[in-house]
PADO-582716 format. One line per 3 residues: number of its first residue (from 1); their letters; for each residue x, y, z of C-alpha. Coordinates in Angstrom, 1 decimal, decimal comma. Layout:
! PADO-582716
NUM = a = X:Y:Z ~ ...
***
This chain:
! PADO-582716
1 = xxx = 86,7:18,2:13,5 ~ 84,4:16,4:11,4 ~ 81,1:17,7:11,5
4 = xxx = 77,3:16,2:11,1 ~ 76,6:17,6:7,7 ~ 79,9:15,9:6,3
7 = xxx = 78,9:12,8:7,1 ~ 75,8:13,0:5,8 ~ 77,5:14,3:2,5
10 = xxx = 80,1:11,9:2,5 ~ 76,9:8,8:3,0 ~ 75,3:10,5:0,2
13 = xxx = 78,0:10,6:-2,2 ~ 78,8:7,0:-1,8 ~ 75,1:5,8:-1,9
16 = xxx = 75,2:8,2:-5,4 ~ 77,9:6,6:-6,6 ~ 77,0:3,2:-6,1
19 = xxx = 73,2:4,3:-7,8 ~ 75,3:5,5:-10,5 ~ 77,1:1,7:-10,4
22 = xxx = 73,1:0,7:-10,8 ~ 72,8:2,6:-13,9 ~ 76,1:1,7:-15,5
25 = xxx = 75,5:-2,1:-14,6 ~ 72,0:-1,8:-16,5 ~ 73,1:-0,6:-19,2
28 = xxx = 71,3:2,8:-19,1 ~ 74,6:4,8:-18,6 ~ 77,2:4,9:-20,9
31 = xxx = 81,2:4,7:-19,9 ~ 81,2:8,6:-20,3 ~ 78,4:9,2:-18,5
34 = xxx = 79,4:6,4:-15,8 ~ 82,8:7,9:-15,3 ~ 81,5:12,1:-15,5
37 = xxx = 79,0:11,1:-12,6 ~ 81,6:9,2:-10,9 ~ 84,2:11,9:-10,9
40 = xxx = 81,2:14,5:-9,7 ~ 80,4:12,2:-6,6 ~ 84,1:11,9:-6,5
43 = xxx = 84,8:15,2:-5,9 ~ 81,5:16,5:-3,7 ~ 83,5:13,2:-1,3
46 = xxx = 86,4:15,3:-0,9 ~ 85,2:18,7:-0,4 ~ 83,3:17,0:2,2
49 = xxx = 86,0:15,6:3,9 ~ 87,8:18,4:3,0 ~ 86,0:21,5:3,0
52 = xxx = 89,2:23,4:3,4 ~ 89,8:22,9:0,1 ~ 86,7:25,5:-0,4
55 = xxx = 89,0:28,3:1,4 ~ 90,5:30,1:-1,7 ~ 87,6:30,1:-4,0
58 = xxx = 85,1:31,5:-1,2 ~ 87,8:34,5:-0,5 ~ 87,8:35,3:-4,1
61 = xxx = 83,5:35,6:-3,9 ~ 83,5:36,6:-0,6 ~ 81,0:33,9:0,6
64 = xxx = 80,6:34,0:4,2 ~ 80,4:30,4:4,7 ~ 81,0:26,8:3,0
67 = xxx = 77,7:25,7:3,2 ~ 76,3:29,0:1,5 ~ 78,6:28,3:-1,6
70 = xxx = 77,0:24,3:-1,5 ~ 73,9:25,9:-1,6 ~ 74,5:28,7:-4,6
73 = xxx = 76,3:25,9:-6,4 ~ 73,6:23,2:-5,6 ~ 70,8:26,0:-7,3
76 = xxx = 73,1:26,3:-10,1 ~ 74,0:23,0:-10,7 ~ 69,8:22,5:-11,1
79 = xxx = 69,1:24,9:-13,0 ~ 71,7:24,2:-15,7 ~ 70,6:20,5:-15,2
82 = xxx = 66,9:21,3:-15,5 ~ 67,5:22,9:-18,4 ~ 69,6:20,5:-20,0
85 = xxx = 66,5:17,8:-19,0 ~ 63,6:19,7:-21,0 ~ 66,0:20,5:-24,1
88 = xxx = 66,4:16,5:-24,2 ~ 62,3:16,2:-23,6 ~ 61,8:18,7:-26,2
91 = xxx = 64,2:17,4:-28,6 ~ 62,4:14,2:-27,8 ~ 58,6:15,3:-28,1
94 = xxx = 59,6:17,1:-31,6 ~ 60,4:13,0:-33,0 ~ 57,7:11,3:-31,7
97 = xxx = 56,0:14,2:-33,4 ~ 57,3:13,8:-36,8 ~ 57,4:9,9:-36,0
100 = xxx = 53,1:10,1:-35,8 ~ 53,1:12,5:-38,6 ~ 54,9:10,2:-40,9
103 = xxx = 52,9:7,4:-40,0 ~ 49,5:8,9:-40,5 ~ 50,2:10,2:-43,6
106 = xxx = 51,5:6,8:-44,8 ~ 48,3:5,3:-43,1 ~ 46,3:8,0:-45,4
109 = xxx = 48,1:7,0:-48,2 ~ 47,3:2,7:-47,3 ~ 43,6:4,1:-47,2
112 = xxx = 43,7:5,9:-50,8 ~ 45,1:3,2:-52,1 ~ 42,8:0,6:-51,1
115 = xx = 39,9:3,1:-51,7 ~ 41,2:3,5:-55,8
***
């Protein structure tokens, strides 16, 4: 019996992957990235097809239910995103910061020279 929540998984999954298509089509996803995303979706399709699939690894945690092991794995999968998001900021802000500092101080030196 296929129940509402799996359809709504498997529609989401499918309208992911083709955003990820979007992304891979512009140019603003790489083939790894394309085909890690893909295989993700790819996988979230069939556990929701299949949640059966879950059975095994939900005995071993003793999770009561499926859809509470989505939702620990859904936080998880956030925060190790999230975090992986403000490294790439961070490691972005500390360029553009020694991209402006390189620029004024060869701006500086334009002035002093101009000044001599």
């Amino acid at each position: 019996m296929v129940l509402g929540i799996q359809i709504i998984g498997l529609f989401f999954s499918l309208f992911m992957v083709y955003y990820t298509f979007l992304h891979f089509k512009r140019k603003e996803f790489g083939l790894k990235e394309f085909t890690l995303w893909v295989l993700l979706w790819g996988g979230f399709i069939v556990l929701a097809i299949f949640p059966q699939l879950l059975d095994p690894i939900i005995s071993k945690i003793d999770i009561g239910r499926k859809m509470d092991f989505f939702i620990i794995s859904g936080f998880f999968f956030l925060v190790g995103i999230t975090t992986y998001i403000y490294t790439i900021v961070r490691r972005t802000q500390n360029k553009i910061e020694e991209v402006v500092s390189r620029i004024a101080i060869e701006k500086a030196e334009e002035k002093e020279k101009k000044a001599s």
